[in-house]
N, C-alpha and C positions, 0 to 999 in steps of 0.2 A: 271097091268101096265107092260107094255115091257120093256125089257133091252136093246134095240135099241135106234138110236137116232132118233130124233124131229127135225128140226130146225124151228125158226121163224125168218118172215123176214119183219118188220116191215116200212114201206114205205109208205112217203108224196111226189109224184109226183117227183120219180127219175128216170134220165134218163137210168141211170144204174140199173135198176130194173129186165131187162132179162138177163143182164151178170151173176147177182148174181142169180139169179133160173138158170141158167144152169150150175153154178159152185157148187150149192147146189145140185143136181142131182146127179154131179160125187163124190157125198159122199156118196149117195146110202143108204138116212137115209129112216126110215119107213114113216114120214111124215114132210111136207113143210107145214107151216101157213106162206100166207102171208095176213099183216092186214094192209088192206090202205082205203087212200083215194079214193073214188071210181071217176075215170076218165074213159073218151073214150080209153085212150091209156092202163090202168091197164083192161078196159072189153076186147078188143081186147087179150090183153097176157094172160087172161085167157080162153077168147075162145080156143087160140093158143095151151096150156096146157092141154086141160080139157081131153083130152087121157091118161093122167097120173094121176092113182087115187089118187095117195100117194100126189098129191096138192092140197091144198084145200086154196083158194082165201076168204077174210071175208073181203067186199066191205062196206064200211061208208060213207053216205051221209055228215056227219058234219066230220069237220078237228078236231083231238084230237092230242093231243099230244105223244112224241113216247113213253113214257112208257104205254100210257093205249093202244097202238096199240100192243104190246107186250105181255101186260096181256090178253089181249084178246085173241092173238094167244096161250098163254098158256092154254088157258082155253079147247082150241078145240086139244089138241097137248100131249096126254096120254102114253109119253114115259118117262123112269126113267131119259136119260141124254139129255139134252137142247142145243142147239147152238142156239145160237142171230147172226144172222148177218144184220148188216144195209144196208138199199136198196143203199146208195152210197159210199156202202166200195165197191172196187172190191178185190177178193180174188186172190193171186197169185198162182202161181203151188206149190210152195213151201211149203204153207198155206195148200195147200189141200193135200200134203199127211203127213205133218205133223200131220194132224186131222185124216188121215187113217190111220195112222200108232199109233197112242195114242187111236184109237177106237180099233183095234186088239189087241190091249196089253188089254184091259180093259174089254175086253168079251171073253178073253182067261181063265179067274180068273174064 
């Protein structure tokens, strides 16, 4: 298990679904799950993506609910520390170096 981090991004047909994978990016964790609904617009953003390996897309036919969209990205997402972000939070700048800043303290140790 790595001492890196994971994030998952669990998402039922949000618009803000590319804000958040490109504000997940500028966290520069080892890997992105994101676990959705599989739509025309989430196959499109992961064609968009799929040059970045650390993203891995986990597309479902049937609509589940967000915790088992979650567990499932845990399941594919083998890092010690976890970030959940919801496909329609947008994350502010503020937010993200907050998380950069509590991730160098914590892999300084």
């Amino acid at each position: 298990m790595s001492n890196s981090l994971g994030i998952i991004i669990p998402d039922y047909k949000s618009s803000f679904l590319e804000i958040v994978l490109q504000n997940a990016l500028l966290l520069n964790p080892e890997k992105i799950v994101v676990s959705n609904f599989k739509t025309q617009d989430t196959v499109l953003l992961q064609n968009k993506y799929s040059h970045i390996k650390n993203i891995q897309f986990l597309n479902f036919e049937e609509r589940k609910n967000p915790g088992d969209y979650r567990n499932e990205g845990v399941l594919k997402c083998f890092t010690k520390n976890l970030l959940f972000l919801d496909s329609d939070i947008r994350v502010n700048s503020n937010t993200i170096e907050f998380i950069k800043k509590t991730k160098r303290k914590r892999y300084r140790r």
